[in-house]
C-alpha positions as CSV (number, residue, x, y, z in Angstrom):
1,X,25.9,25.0,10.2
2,X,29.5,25.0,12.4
3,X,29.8,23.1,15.0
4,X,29.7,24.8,19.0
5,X,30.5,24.2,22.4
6,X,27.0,23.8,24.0
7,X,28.3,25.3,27.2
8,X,28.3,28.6,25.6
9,X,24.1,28.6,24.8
10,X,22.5,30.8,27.0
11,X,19.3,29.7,28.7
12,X,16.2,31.3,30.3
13,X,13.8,29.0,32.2
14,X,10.4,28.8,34.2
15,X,7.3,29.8,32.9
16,X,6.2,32.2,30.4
17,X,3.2,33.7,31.4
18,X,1.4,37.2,30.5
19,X,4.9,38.3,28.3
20,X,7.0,37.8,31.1
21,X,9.0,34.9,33.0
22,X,8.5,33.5,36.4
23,X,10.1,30.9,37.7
24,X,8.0,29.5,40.5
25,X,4.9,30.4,42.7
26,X,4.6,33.1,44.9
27,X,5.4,30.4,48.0
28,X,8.2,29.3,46.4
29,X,7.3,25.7,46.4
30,X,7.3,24.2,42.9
31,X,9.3,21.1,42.5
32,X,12.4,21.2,39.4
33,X,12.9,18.7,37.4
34,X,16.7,18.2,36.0
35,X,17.0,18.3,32.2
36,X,20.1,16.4,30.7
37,X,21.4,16.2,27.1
38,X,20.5,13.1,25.5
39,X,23.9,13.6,23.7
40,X,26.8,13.2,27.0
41,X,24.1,12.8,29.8
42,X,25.0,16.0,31.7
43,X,22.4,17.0,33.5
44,X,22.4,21.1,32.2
45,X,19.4,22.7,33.4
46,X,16.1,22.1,35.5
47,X,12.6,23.3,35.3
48,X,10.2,24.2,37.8
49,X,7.0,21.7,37.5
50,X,3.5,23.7,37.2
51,X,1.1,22.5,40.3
52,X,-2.7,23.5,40.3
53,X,-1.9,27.4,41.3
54,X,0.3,27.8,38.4
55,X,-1.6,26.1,35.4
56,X,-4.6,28.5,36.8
57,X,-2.3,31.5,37.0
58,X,-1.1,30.8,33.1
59,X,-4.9,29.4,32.1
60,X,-6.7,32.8,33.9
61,X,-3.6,34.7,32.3
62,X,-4.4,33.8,29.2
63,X,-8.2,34.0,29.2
64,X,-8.5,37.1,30.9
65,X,-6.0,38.6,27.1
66,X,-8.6,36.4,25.1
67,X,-11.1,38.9,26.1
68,X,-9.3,42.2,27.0
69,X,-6.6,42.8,24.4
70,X,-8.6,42.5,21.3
71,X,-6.9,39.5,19.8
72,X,-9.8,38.0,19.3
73,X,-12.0,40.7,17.5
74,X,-9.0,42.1,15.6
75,X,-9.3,42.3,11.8
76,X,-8.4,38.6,10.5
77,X,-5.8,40.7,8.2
78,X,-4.1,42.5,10.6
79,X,-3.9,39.5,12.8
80,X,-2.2,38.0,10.3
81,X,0.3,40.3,9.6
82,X,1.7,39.9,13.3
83,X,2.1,36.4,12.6
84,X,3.5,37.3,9.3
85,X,6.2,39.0,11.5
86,X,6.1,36.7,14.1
87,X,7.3,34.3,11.6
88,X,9.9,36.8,10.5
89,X,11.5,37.2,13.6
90,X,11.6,33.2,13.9
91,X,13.2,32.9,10.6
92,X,15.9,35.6,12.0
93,X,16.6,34.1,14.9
94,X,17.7,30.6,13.1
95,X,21.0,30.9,14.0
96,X,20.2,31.0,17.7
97,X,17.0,29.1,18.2
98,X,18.5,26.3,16.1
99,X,21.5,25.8,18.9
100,X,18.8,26.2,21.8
101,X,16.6,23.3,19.7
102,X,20.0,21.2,19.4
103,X,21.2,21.9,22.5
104,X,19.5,19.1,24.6
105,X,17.7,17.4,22.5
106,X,17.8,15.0,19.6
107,X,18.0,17.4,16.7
108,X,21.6,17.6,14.7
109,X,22.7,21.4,14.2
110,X,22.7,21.2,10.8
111,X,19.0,19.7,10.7
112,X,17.8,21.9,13.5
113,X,19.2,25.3,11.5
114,X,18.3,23.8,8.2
115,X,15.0,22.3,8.3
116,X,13.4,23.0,12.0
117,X,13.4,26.6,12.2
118,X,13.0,27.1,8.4
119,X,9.7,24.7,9.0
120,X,8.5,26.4,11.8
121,X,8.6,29.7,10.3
122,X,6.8,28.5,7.3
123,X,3.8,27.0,9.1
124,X,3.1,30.0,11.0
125,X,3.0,31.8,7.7
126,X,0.9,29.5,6.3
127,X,-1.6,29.8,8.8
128,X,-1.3,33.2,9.2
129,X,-2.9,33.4,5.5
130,X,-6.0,31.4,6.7
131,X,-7.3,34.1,9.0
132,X,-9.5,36.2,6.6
133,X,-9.6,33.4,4.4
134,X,-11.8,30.9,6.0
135,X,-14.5,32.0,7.9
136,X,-18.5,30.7,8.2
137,X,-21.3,30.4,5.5
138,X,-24.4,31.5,4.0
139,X,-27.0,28.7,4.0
140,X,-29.3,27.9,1.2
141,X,-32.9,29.0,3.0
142,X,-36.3,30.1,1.4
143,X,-36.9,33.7,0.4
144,X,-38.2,34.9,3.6
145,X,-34.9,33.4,5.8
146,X,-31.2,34.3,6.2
147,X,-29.4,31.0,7.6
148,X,-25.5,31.3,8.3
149,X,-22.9,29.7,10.1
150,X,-20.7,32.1,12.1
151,X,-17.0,30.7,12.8
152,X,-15.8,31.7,16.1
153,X,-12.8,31.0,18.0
154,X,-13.2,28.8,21.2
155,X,-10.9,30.8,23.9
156,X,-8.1,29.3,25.8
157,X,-6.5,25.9,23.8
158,X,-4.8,23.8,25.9
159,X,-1.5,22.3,23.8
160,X,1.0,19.3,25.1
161,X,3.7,18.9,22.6
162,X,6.6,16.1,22.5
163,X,10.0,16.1,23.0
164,X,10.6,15.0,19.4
165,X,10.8,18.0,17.3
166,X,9.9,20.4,20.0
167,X,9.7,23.7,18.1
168,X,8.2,22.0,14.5
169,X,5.6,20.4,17.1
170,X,4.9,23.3,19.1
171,X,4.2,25.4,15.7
172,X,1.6,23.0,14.3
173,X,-0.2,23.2,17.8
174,X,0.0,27.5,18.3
175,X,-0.2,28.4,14.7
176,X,-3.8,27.3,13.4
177,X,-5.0,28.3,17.2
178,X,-3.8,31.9,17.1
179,X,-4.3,32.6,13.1
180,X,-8.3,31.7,14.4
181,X,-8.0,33.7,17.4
182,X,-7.7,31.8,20.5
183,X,-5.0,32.2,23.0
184,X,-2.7,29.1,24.1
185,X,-1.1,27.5,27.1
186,X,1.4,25.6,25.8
187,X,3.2,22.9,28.0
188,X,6.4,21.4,26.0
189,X,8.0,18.2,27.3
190,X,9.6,18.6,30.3
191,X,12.8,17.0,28.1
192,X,13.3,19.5,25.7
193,X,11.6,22.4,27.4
194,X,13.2,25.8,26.6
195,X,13.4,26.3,22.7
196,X,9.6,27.4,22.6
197,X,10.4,29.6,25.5
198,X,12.2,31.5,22.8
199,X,9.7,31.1,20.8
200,X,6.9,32.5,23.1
201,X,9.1,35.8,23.8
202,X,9.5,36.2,19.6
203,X,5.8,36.3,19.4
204,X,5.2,39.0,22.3
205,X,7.8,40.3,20.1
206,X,6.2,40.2,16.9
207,X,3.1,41.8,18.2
208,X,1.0,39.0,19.8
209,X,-0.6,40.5,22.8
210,X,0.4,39.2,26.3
211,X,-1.2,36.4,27.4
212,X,-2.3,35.0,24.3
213,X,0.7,32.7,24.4
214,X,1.8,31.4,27.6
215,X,4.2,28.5,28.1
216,X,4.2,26.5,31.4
217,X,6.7,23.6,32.3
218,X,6.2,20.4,34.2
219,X,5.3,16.8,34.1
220,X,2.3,14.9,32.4
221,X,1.7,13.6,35.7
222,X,0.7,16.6,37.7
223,X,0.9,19.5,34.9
224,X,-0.5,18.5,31.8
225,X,-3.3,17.0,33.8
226,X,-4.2,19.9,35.5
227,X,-4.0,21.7,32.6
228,X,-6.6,19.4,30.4
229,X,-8.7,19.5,32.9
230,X,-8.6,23.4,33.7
231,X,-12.4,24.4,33.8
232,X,-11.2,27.3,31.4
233,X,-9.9,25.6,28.5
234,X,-12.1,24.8,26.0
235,X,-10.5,22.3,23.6
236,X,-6.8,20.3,23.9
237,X,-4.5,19.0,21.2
238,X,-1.6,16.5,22.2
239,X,0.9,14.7,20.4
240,X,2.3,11.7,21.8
241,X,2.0,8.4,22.7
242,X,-1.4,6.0,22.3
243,X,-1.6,5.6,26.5
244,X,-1.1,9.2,27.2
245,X,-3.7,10.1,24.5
246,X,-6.3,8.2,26.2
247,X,-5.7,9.3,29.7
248,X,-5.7,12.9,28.3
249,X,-9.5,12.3,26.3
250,X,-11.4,10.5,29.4
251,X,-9.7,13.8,31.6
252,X,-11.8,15.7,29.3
253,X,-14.5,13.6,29.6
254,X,-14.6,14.1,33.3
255,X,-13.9,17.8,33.7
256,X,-16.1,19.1,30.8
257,X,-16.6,16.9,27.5
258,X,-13.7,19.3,25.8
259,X,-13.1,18.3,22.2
260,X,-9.6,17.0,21.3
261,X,-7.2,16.9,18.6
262,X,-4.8,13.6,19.3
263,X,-1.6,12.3,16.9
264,X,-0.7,10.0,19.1
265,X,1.7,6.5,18.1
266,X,1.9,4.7,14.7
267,X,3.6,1.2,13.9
268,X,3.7,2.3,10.2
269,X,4.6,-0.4,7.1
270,X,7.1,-0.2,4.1
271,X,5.5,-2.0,1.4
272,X,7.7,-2.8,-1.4
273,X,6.8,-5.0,-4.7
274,X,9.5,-6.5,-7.1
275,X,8.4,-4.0,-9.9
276,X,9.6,-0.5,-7.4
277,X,11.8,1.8,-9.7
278,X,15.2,2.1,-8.7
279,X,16.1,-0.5,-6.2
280,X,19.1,1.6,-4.5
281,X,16.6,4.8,-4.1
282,X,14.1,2.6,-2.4
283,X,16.5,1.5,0.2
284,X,17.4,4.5,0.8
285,X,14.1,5.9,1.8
286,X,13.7,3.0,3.7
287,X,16.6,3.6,5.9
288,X,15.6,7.2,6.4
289,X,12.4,6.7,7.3
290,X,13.4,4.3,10.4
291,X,17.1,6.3,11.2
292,X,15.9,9.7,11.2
293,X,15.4,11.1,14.6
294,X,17.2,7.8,14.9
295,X,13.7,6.5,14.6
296,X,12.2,8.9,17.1
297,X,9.3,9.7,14.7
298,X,5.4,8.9,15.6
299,X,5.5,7.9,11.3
300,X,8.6,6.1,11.2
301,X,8.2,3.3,8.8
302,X,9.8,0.7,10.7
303,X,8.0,-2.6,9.3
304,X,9.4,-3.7,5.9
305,X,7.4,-6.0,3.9
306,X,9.2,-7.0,1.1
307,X,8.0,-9.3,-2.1
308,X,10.1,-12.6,-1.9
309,X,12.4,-11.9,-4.3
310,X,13.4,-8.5,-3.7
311,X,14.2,-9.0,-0.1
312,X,17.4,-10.0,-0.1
313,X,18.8,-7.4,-2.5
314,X,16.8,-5.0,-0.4
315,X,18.2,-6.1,2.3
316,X,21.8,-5.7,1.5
317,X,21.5,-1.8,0.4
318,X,20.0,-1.3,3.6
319,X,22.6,-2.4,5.7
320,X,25.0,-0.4,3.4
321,X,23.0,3.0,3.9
322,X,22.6,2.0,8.0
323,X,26.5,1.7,7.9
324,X,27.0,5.5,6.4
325,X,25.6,7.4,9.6
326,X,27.8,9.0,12.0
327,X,26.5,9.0,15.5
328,X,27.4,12.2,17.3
329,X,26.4,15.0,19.6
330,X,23.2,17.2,18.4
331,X,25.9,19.9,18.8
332,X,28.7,18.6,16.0
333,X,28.2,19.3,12.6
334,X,29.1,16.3,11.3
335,X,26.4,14.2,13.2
336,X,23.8,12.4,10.6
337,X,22.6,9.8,13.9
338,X,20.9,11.2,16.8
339,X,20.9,10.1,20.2
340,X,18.2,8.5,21.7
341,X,16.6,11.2,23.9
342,X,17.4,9.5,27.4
343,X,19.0,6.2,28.9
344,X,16.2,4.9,29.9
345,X,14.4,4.9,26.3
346,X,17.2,3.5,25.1
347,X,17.3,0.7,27.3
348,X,14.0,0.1,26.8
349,X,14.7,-0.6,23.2
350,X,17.3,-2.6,23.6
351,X,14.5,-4.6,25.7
352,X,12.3,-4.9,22.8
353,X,15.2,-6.1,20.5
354,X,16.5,-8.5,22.8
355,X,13.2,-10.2,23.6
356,X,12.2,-10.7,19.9
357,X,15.4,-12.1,19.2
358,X,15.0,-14.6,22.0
359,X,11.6,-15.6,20.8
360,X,13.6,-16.3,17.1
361,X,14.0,-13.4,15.2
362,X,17.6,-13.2,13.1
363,X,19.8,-9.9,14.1
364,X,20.6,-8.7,10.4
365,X,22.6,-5.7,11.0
366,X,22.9,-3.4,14.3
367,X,21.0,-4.3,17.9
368,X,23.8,-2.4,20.3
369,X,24.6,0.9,21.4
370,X,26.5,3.4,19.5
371,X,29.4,5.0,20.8
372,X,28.3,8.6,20.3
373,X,32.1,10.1,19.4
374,X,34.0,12.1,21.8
375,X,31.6,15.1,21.4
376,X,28.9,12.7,22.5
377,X,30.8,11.2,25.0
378,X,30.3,7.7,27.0
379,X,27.3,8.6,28.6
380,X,25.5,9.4,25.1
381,X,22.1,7.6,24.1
382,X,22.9,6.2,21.3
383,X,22.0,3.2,19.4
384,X,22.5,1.3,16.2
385,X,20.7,1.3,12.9
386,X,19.2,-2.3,13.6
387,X,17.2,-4.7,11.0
388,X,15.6,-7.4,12.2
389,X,14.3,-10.5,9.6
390,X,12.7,-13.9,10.6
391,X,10.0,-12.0,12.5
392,X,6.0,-12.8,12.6
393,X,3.0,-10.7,13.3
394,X,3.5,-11.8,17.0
395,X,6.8,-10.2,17.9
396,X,7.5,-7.7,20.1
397,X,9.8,-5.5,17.8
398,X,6.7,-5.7,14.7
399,X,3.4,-5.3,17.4
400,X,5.0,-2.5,19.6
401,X,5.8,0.9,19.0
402,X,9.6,1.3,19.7
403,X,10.3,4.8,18.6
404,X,13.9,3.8,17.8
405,X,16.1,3.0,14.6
406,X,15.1,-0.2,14.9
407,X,13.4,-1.8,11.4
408,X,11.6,-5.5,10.6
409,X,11.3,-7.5,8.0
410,X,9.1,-9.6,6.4
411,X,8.5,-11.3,2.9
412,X,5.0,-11.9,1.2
413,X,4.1,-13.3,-2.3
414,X,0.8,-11.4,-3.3
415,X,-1.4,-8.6,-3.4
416,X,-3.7,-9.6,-0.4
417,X,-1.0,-10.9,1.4
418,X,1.0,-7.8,1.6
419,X,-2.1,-6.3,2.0
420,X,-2.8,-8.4,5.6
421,X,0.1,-8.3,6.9
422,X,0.5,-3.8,6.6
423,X,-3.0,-3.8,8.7
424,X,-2.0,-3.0,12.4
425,X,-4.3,-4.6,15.0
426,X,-4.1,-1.4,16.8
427,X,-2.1,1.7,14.9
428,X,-2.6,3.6,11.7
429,X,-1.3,6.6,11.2
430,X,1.0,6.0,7.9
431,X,2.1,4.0,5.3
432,X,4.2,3.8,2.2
433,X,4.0,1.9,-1.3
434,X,6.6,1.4,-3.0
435,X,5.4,0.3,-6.6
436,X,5.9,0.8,-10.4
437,X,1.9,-0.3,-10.9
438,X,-0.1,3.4,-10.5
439,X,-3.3,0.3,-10.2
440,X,-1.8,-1.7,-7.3
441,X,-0.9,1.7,-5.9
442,X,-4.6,2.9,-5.9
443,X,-5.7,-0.3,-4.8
444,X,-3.2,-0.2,-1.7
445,X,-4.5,3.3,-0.9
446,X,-7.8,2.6,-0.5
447,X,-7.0,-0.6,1.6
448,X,-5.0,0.5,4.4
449,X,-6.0,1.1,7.5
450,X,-3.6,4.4,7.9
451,X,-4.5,8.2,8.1
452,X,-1.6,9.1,5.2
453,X,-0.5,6.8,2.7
454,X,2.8,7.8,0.6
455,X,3.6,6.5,-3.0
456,X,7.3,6.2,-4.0
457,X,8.2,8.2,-1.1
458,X,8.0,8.3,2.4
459,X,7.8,11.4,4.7
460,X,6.0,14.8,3.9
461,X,6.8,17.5,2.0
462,X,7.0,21.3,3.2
463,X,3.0,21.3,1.7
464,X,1.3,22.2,5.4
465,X,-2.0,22.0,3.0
466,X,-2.2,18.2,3.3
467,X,-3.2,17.2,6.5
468,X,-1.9,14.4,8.8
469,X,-3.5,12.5,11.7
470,X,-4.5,8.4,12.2
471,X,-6.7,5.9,12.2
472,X,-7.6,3.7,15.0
473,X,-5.3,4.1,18.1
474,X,-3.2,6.3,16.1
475,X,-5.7,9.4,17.2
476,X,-8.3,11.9,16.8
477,X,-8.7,14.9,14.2
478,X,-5.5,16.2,12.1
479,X,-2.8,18.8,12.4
480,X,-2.3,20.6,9.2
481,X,-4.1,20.9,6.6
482,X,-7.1,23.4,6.8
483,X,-8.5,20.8,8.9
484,X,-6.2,22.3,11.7
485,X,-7.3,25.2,11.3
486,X,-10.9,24.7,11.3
487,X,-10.3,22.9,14.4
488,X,-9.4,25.6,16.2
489,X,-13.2,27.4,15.6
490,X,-16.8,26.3,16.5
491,X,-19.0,27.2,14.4
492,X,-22.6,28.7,15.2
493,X,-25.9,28.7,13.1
494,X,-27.8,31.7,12.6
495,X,-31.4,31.5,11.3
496,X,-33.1,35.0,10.7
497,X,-36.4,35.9,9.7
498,X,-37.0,38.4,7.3
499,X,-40.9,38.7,6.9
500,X,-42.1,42.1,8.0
């Protein structure tokens, strides 16, 4: 994908309610919010933030088309066919919703056009095929009985997606909920707000009655709160971080005991033994796994533990593959590092790296800011590929969550020491091995403590059938997978009697 001036992207804002936008209350008094590139820092755009009145206009919105326009009660097969289409009309629009992804946040062009969209369009599809697939059961009863479990959809889901990967995010939230029926409020991150705008007008587009997806804007603070706790919506799924997760579950502990699907953070091990195939392959992977997003991944495997012997080699290639990435703007073809997605986050990793090398850690390679190019500009958030060794269980940079492209190291000698050392006291949402020895493999995978755990690779493929979600901290329930999908329905037992 070429490069392009992001002056040049045109951008609708506000809300998205009922198929059409609005841009504030009727009284005119919603607060904005600015929005800047995380690329230059220019401030581009501002959004209005959702108080009480909105959130129930877009929740009452939204209810009132669960149980007027049909969505709900239409044949599974024709509602898939809109989001056949619907996914379609995504695919088509590649070329523009890729530069509206890119434009402020921290996707490249070329990964955005490439991979997001492409995704995104997929996983609706995928889902799409689930509606008249899945449905309830017959139960095994005695002659004179009929016993059944009816799957229903549960009405309005209330979604919260993060700035990450804004549309890819958004899909895994809207598509299992709409393939089963329900309708959606969506409320992206108020940093990356307007690419699933776009992709809320494709669906109304694509046939997706009015209402049943509606996008509002605003903080976590005032919006998503009012939102979770909206007496109207009847389950919420969130993505992001381990605090905000648990503020969002007790909200729906005190406004209704609402289920909840979480992915929320992950402090996610490397673990490599001396017998791993192809040495310069494995680093590799490595590096990708902690500079994609330029680490901004909830799975990012960003603590390396090494067998003795290997880690020095490893090491080295590392440093070499950290040293081929181009820092740029999302907007510049060329760009293979992102920015960091504000200032302030990337202060606050530079924090975290300065503190654990103060308390004795060894700066291998990295540990400064980036300059982001002359596309990027001086005011860019950027920072360098960094690699930390000499670290313990105890250090900042290996204990917290850093969501930067920022990697540890550290060296074990057996089995059950590798084995110790990848168990987080509080994460666990992924892990890699990186072994020769299918036996030590199988052994690893039923040790950890993580919700995925990938063999000889690191990272998923475009197979939406396996699902993904954590352990511990890392969350609740899994996006994905048919277990996303099933999710989205409550189920209801039916006992009949037949006896005359």
């Amino acid at each position: 994908m070429d490069s392009f001036n992001p002056d040049d992207v045109a951008i609708r804002s506000g809300h998205f309610i009922g198929g059409e936008y609005v841009d504030e209350d009727e009284r005119g008094d919603e607060r904005r919010i600015e929005v800047a590139r995380p690329s230059d820092g220019v401030i581009y755009a501002s959004v209005p933030v959702a108080g009480a009145g909105m959130v129930d206009r877009a929740v009452e919105n939204a209810w009132q088309a669960f149980r007027t326009s049909g969505w709900a009660r239409m044949a599974p097969r024709e509602r898939a066919k809109i989001l056949r289409r619907f996914a379609g009309l995504v695919e088509a629009d590649a070329p523009f919703l890729g530069r509206l992804e890119s434009l402020g946040s921290t996707r490249p062009i070329a990964q955005a056009v490439g991979w997001d969209v492409p995704f995104t369009a997929e996983g609706i599809r995928f889902y799409a095929e689930f509606a008249d697939k899945v449905g309830g059961d017959v139960a095994a009863t005695d002659h004179d009985h009929l016993g059944m479990t009816i799957a229903e959809p549960y009405g309005v889901i209330g979604a919260i997606a993060p700035w990450n990967f804004p549309l890819v995010m958004a899909s895994w939230k809207i598509a299992p909920a709409l393939a089963a029926g329900n309708a959606v409020v969506l409320k992206p991150s108020e940093m990356t707000p307007f690419s699933v705008l776009r992709l809320a007008e494709l669906a109304v587009q694509a046939g997706v009655p009015a209402g049943i997806f509606n996008v509002i804007q605003g903080d976590g603070r005032v919006t998503g709160d009012e939102l979770v706790r909206h007496p109207k919506i009847s389950k919420v799924t969130f993505t992001g971080s381990t605090r905000t997760g648990a503020a969002i579950m007790a909200a729906c502990a005190n406004s209704g005991t609402k289920p909840v699907t979480l992915e929320l953070g992950g402090k996610s091990p490397q673990i490599v033994f001396a017998d791993a195939p192809r040495l310069d392959d494995v680093a590799r992977r490595i590096a990708g796994a902690i500079t994609g997003n330029a680490g901004q991944v909830c799975v990012a495997g960003s603590r390396l533990l090494v067998e003795r012997s290997l880690a020095e080699p490893l090491a080295e290639r590392i440093g070499k593959v950290f040293a081929e990435l181009k820092p740029g703007a999302t907007w510049a073809a060329g760009t293979t590092l992102s920015p960091i997605i504000s200032a302030p986050q990337a202060a606050r990793i530079e924090g975290i790296v300065g503190r654990t090398l103060e308390a004795g850690a060894t700066l291998r390679f990295g540990g400064v800011r980036a300059d982001g190019g002359a596309a990027g500009g001086a005011n860019g958030a950027f920072y360098t590929p960094t690699l930390l060794t000499d670290v313990t269980a105890h250090s900042e940079a290996v204990r917290e969550e850093v969501f930067g492209p920022v990697l540890t190291l550290q060296t074990f000698d057996t089995e059950e020491e590798a084995l110790a050392l990848a168990q987080h006291p509080e994460y666990g949402l992924a892990a890699g091995v990186h072994t020769a020895d299918l036996g030590r493999a199988l052994r690893f995978v039923r040790g950890l403590e993580a919700g995925t755990v990938w063999v000889n690779r690191y990272g998923r493929t475009s197979d939406f059938m396996i699902p993904t979600g954590g352990y511990k901290r890392s969350g609740i329930g899994k996006d994905l997978g048919r277990q996303a999908y099933e999710a989205n329905l409550r189920f209801k037992s039916v006992l009949i009697d037949l006896r005359p």
